[in-house]
C-alpha positions as CSV (number, residue, x, y, z in Angstrom):
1,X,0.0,0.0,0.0
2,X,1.3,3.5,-0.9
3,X,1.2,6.5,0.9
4,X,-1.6,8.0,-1.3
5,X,-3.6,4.4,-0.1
6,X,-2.8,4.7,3.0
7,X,-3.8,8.1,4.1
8,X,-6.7,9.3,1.5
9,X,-8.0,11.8,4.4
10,X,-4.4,13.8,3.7
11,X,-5.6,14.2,-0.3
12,X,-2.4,13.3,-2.0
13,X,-0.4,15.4,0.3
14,X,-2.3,18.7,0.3
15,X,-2.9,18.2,4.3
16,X,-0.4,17.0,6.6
17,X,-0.4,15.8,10.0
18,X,1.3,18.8,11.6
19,X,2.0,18.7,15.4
20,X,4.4,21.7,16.1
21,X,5.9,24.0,14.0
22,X,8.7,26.6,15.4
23,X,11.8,28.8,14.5
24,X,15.2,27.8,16.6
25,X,18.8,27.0,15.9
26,X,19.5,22.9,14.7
27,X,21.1,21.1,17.7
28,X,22.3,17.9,16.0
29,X,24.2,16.9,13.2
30,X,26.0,18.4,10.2
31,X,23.9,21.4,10.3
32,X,24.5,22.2,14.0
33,X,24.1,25.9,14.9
34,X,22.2,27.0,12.0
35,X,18.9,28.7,12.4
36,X,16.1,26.6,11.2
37,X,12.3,26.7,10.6
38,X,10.6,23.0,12.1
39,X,8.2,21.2,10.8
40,X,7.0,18.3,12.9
41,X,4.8,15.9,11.4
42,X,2.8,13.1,13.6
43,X,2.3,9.2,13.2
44,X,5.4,6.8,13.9
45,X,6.0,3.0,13.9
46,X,9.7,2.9,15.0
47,X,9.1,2.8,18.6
48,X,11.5,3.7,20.1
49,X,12.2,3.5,23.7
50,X,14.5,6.5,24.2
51,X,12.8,8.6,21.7
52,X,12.3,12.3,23.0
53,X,9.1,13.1,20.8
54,X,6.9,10.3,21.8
55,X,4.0,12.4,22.3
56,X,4.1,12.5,17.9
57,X,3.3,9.1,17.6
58,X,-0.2,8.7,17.6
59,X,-1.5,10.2,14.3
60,X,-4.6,10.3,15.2
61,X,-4.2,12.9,17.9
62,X,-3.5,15.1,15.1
63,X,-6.1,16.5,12.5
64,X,-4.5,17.3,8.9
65,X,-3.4,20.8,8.0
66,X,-3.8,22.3,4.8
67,X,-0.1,22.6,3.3
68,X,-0.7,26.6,2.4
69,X,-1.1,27.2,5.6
70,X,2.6,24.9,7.1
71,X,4.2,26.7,4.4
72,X,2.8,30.4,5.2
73,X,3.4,30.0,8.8
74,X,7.5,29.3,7.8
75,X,7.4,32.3,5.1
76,X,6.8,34.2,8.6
77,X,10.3,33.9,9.3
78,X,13.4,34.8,8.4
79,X,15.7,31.5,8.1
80,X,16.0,29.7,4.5
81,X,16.4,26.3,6.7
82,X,13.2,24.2,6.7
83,X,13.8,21.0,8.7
84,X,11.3,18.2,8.2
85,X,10.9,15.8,10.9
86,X,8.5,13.8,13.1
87,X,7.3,11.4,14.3
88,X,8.8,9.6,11.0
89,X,7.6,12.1,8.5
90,X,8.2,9.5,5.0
91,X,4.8,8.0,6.2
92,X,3.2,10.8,4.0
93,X,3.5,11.9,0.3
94,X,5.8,15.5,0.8
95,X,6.2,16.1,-3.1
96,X,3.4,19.1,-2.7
97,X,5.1,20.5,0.4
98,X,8.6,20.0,-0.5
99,X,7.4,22.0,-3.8
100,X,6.2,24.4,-2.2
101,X,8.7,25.0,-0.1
102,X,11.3,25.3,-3.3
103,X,9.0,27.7,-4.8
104,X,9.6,30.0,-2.3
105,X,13.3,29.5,-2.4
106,X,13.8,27.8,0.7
107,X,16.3,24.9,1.4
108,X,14.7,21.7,2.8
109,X,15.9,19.3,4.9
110,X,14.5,15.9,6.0
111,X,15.5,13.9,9.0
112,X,14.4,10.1,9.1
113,X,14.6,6.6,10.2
114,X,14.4,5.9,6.4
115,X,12.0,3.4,7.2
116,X,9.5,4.2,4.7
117,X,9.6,5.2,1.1
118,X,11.1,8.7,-0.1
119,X,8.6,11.1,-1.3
120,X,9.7,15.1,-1.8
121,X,12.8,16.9,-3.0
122,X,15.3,17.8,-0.3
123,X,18.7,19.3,-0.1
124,X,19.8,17.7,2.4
125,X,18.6,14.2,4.1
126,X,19.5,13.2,7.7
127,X,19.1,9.3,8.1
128,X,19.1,8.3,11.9
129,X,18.7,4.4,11.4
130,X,17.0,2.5,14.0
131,X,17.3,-0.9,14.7
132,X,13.3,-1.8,15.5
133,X,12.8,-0.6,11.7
134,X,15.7,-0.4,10.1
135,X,16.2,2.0,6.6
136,X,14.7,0.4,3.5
137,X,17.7,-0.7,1.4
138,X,17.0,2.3,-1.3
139,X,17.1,5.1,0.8
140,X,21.0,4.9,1.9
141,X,21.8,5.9,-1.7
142,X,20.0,9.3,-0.9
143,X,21.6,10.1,3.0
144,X,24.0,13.1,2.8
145,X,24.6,12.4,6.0
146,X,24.1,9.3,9.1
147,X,23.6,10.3,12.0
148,X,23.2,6.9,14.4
149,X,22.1,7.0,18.2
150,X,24.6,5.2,20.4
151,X,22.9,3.8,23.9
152,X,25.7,0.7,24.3
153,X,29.0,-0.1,23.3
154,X,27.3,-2.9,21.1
155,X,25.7,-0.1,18.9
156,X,29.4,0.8,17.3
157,X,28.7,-1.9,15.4
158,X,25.3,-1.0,14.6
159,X,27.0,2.0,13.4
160,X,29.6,0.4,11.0
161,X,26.9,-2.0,9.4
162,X,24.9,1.1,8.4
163,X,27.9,3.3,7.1
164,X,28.9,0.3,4.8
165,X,25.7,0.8,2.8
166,X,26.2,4.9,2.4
167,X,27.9,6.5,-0.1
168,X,31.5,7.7,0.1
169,X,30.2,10.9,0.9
170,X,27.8,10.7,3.1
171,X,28.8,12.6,6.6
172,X,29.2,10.5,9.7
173,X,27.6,11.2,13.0
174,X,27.6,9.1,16.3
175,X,25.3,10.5,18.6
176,X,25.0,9.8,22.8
177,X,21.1,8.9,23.8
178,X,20.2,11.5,26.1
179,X,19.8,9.6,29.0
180,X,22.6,7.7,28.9
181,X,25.3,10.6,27.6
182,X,27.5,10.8,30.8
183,X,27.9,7.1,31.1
184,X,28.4,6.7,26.6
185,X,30.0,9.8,25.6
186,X,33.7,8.7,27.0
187,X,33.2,5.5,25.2
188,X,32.0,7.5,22.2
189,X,34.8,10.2,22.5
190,X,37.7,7.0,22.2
191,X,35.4,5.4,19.2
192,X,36.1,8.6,17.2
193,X,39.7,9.1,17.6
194,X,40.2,5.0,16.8
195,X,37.9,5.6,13.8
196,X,38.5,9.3,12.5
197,X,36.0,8.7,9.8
198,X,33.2,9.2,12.2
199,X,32.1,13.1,13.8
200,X,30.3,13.2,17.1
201,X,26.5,15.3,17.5
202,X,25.6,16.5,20.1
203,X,22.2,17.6,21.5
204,X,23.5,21.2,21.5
205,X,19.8,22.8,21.9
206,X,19.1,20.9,24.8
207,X,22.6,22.3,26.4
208,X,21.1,25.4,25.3
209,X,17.4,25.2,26.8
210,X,15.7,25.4,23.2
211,X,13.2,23.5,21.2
């Protein structure tokens, strides 16, 4: 079943399941520090137990918004940075938002589980695999950048089995779980300087008390 099956109440994309939306600074990844417009879209399967944005993943607790009005609400601000996230936000067809979005000259980035077909144009894609879903074997051609949570020592090799299917230049991010960061990060920290290839994100805005 495709997305279009799968959700006829969203019209082919011309409503999304919004949750939030919000300007801030990105706190993870490649594109650390740069001010960003989010667009957070509900409904996940992943499940997973750390995740910090659980409240997103029943769909149902959020009614579809007309497109024209996501993309007026970002026009509002200044930042050419759209992040889409979720929730796992490749559930839905993006190709009308996503074209919007370029029509108004903005730059659109996607961050997934890459669990789920890819739908929409984006300049840049963040895949964070996970292993209760892992990424569909397709969408590692498309990552610019991996970005994979680390909880144990065990997941380093979670980690490596993931990069292997990337391209050569993909960017490549190990990231501490929240909860866990005091007890990880030292383990992460040696990782890195054994295996240069690999950059460490942190969860900067959280450091820095913003969404």
């Amino acid at each position: 079943m495709n997305h279009l099956e799968r959700f006829p109440e969203l019209k082919g994309g011309l409503l999304l399941p919004l949750v939030e939306s919000f300007y801030t600074i990105q706190g993870e990844g490649y594109h650390t520090g740069k001010a960003a417009y989010f667009i957070r879209l509900g409904g996940c399967d992943v499940g997973c137990s750390w995740c910090d944005a659980k409240e997103t993943w029943n769909l149902r607790k959020f009614p579809p918004v007309e497109v024209e009005k996501i993309v007026a609400d970002a026009l509002a601000y200044p930042a050419r940075s759209i992040v889409i996230t979720g929730g796992e936000p490749l559930r839905y067809p993006l190709d009308i938002l996503c074209g919007r979005l370029t029509e108004e000259n903005r730059e659109i980035f996607l961050e997934t589980s890459g669990s789920e077909p890819l739908t929409g144009r984006f300049d840049w894609i963040c895949l964070s695999p996970k292993k209760n879903k892992p990424p569909l074997k397709e969408n590692y051609r498309f990552a610019h950048e991996l970005k994979v949570i680390i909880e144990e020592p065990e997941d380093f090799a979670w980690a490596e089995s993931n990069r292997e299917k990337t391209g050569t230049d993909c960017k490549l991010y190990l990231q501490p779980e929240w909860s866990r960061s005091e007890k990880i990060l030292p383990e992460i920290i040696g990782y890195v300087k054994e295996h240069p290839a690999w950059n460490i994100s942190l969860q900067t805005h959280k450091y820095m008390k913003i969404p």
